[in-house]
N, CA and C atoms as a LAMMPS dump frame, in Angstrom:
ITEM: TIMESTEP
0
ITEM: NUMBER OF ATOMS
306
ITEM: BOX BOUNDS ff ff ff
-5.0000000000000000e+02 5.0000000000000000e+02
-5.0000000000000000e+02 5.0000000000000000e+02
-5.0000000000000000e+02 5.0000000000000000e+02
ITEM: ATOMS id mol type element x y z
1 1 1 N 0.847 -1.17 0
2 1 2 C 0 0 0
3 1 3 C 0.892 1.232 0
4 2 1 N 0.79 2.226 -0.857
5 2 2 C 1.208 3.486 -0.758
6 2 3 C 0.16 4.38 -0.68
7 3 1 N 0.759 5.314 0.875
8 3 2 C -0.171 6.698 1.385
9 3 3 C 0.836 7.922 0.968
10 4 1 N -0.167 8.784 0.548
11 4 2 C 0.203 9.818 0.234
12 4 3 C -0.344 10.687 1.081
13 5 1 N 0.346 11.427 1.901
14 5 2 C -0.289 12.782 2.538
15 5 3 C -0.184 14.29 2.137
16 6 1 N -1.526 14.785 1.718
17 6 2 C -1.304 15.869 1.092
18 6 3 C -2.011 17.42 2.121
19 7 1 N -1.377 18.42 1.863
20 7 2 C -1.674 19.667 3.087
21 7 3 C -2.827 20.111 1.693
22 8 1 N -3.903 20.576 2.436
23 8 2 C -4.897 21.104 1.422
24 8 3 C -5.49 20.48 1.034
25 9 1 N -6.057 21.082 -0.274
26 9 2 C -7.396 20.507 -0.921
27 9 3 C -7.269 19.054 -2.308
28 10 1 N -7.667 18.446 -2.568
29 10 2 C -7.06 17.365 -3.59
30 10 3 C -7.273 18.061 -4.924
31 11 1 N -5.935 17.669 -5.607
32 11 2 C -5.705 18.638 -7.336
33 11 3 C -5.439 17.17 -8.12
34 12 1 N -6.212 17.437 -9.098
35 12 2 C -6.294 15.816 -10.175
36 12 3 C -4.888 15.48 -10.484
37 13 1 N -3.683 16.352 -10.336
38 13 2 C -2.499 15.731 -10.887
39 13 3 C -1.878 14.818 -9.656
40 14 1 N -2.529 14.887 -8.592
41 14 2 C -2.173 13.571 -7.194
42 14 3 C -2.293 12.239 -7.874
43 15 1 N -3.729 12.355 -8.855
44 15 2 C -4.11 11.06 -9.123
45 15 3 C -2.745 10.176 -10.17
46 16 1 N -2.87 11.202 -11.152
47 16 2 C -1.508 10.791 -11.756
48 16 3 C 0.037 9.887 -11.054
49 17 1 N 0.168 11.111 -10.253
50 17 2 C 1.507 10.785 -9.486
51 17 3 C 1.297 9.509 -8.55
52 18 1 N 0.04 9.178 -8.04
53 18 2 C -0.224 8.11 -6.905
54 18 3 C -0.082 6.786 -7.948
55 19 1 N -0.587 7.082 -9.141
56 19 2 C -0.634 6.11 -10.504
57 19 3 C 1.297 5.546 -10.543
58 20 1 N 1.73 6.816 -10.921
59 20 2 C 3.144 6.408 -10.916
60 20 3 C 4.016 5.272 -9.591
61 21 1 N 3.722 6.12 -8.821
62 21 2 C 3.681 5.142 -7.699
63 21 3 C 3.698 4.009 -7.768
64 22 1 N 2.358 3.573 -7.816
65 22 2 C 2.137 2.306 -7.369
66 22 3 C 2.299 1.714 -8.264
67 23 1 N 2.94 1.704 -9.796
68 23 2 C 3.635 1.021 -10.815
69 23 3 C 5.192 1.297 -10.644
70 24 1 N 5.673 2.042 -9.727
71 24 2 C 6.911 1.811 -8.992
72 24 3 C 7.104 0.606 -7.946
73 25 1 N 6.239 0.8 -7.426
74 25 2 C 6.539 -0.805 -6.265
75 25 3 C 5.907 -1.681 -6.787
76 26 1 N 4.838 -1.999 -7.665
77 26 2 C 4.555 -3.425 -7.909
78 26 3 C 5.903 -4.177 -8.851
79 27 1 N 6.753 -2.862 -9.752
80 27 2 C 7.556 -3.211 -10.319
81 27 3 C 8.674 -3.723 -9.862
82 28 1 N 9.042 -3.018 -8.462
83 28 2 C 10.479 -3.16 -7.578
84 28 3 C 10.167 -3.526 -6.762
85 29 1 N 9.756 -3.802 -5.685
86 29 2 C 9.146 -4.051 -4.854
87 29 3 C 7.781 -5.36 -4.357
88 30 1 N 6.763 -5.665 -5.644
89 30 2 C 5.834 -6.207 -5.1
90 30 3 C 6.422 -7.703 -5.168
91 31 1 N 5.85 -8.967 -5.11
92 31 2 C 6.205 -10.219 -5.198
93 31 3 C 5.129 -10.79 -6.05
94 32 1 N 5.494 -11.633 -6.881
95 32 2 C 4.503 -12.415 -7.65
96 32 3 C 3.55 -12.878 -6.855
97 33 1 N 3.345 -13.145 -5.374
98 33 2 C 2.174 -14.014 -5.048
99 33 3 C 1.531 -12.418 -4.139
100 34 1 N 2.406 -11.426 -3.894
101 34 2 C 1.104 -10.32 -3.679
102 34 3 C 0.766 -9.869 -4.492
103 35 1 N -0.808 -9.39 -3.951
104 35 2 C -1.632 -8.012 -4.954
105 35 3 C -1.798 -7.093 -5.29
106 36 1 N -2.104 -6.391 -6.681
107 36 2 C -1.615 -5.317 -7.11
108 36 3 C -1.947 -4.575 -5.927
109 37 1 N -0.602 -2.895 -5.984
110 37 2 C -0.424 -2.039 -4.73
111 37 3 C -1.824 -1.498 -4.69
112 38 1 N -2.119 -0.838 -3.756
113 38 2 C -3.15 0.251 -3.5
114 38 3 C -2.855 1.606 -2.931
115 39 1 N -3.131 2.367 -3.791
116 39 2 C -2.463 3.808 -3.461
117 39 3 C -3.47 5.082 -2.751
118 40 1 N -3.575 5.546 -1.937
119 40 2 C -4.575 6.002 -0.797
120 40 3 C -3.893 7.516 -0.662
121 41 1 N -4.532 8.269 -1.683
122 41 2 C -4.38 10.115 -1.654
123 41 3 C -5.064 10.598 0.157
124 42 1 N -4.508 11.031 0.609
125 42 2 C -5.32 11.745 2.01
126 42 3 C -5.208 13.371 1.693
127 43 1 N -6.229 13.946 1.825
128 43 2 C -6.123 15.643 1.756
129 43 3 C -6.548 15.893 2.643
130 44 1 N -6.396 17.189 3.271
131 44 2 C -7.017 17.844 4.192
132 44 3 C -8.61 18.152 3.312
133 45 1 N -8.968 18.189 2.637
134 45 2 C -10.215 18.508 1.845
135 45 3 C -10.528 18.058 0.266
136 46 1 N -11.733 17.207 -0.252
137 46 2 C -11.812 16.38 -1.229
138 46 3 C -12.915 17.036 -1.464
139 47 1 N -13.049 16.887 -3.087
140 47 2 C -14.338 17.127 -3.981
141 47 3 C -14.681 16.167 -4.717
142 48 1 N -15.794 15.214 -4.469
143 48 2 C -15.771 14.115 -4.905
144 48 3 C -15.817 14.248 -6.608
145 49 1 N -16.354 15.055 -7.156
146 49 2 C -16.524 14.571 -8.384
147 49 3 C -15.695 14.859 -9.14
148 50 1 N -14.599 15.597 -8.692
149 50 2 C -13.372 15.903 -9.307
150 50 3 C -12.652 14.624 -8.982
151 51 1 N -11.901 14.399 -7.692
152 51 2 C -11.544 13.249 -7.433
153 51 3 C -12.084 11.933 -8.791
154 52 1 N -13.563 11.924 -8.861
155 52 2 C -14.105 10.87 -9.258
156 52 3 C -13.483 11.032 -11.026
157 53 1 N -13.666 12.22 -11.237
158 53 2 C -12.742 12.663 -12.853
159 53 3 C -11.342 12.082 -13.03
160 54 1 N -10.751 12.104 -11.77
161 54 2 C -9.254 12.434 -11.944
162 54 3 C -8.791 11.043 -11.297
163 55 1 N -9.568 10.107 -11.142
164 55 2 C -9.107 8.601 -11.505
165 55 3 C -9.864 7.398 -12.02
166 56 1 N -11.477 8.596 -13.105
167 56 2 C -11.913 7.638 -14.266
168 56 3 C -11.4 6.39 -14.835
169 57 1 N -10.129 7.169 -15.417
170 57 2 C -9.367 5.817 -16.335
171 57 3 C -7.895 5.875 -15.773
172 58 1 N -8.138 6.14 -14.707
173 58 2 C -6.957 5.25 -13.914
174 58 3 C -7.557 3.903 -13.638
175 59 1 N -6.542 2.319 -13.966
176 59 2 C -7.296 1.234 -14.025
177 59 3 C -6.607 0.631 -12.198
178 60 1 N -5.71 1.522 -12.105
179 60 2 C -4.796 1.234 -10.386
180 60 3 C -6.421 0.863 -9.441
181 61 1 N -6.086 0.638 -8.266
182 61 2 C -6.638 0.57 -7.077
183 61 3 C -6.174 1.584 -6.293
184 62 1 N -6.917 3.262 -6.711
185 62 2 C -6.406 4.142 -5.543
186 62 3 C -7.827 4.669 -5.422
187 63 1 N -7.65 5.272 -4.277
188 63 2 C -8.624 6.561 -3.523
189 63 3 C -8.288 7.649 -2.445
190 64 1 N -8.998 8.088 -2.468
191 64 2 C -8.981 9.49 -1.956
192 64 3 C -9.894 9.71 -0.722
193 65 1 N -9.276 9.988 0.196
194 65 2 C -9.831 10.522 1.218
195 65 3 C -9.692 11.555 1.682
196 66 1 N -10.509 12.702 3.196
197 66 2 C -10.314 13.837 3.454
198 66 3 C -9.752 13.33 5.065
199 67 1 N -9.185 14.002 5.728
200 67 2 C -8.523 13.7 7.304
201 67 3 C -8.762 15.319 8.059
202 68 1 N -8.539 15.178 9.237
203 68 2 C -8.962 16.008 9.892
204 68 3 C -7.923 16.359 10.834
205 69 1 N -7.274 17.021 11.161
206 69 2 C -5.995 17.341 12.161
207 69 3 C -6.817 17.738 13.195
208 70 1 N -6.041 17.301 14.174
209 70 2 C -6.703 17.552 15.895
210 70 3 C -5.293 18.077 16.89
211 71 1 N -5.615 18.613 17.559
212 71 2 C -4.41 19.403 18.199
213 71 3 C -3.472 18.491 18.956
214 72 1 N -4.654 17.522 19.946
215 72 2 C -4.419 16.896 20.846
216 72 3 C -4.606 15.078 20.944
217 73 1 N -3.819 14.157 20.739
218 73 2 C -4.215 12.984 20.59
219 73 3 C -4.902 11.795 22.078
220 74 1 N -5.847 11.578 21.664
221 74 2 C -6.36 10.409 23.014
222 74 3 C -5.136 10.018 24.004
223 75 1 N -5.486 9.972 25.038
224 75 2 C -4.383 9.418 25.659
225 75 3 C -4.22 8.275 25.796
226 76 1 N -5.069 7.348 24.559
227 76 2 C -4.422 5.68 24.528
228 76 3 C -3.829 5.491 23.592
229 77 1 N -3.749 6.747 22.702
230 77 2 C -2.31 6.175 21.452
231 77 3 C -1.399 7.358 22.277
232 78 1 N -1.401 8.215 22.781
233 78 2 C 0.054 9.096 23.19
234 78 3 C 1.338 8.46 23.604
235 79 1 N 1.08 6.917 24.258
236 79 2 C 1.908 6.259 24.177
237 79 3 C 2.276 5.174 23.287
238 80 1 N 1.589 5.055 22.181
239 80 2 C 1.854 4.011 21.432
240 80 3 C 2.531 4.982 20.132
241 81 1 N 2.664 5.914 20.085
242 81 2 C 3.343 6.781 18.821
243 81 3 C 4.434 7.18 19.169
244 82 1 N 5.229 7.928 18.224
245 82 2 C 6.488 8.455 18.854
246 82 3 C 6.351 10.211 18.999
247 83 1 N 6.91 10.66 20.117
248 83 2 C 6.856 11.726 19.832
249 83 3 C 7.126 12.402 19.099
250 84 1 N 7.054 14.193 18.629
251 84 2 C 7.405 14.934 17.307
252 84 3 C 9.104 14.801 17.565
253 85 1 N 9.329 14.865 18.816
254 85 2 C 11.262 15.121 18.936
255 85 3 C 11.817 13.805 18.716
256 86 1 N 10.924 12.221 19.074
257 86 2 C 11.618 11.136 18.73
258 86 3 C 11.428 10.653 16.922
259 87 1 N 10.576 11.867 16.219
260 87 2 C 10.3 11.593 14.898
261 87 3 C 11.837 12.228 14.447
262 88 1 N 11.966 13.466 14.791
263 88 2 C 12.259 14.762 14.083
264 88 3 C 13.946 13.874 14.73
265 89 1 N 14.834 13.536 15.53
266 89 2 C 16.177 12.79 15.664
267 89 3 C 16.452 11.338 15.185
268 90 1 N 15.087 11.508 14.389
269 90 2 C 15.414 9.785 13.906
270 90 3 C 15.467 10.369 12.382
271 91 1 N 14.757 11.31 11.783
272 91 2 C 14.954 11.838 10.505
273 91 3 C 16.512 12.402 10.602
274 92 1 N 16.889 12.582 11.406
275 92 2 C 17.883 13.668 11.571
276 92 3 C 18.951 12.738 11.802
277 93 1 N 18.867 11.632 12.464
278 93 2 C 20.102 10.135 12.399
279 93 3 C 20.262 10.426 10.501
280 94 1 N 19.072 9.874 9.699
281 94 2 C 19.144 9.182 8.701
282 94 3 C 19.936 10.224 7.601
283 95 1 N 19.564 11.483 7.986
284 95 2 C 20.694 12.401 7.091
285 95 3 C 21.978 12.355 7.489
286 96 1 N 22.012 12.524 8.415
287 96 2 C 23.441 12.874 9.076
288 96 3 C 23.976 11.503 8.143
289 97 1 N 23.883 10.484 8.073
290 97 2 C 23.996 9.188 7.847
291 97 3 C 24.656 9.252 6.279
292 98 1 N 23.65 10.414 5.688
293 98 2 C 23.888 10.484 4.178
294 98 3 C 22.648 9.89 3.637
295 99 1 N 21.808 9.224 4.061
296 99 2 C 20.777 8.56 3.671
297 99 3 C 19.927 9.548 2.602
298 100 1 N 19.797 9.237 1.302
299 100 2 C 18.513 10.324 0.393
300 100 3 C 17.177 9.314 0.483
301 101 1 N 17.301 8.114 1.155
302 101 2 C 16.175 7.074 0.596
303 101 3 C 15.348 6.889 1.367
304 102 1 N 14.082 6.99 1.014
305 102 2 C 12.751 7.165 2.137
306 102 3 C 12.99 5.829 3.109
């Protein structure tokens, strides 16, 4: 599965690029006995019938959803996530490192 997270509203050229995608890893990545990828656009805000335009004849398995940012998370995942400072020194290992690769 490839997620895409996008800030804002959804623009039909996501659909494209999520397309590219997921004919990147089924190519490098998938295995003959898994199933084709599924590629999952998230926006802060969706218009369905644009969305619905802008992966007509895309023949992939993607969609589009809208998400909602919240300030503050439940306090039964606060411990099951990492914090922003244990995100932000683990990105920051992988450069220092030289690393360019997601």
């Amino acid at each position: 599965m490839v997620i895409e997270l996008k800030k804002g509203d959804f623009k039909p050229e996501y659909a494209g690029k999520m397309n590219f995608y997921c004919s990147v890893v089924d190519d490098q990545l998938r295995h003959e006995t898994d199933q084709p990828t599924i590629g999952l656009i998230l926006c802060q805000t969706k218009d369905r019938i644009l969305a619905e335009y802008a992966l007509r004849d895309i023949h992939k398995p993607i969609g589009v959803s809208d998400y909602e940012l919240t300030r503050a998370l439940p306090e039964s995942l606060q411990s099951a996530l990492p914090t922003i400072e244990q995100i932000e020194a683990e990105l920051q290992s992988e450069v220092g490192d030289g690393g360019d690769e997601p």
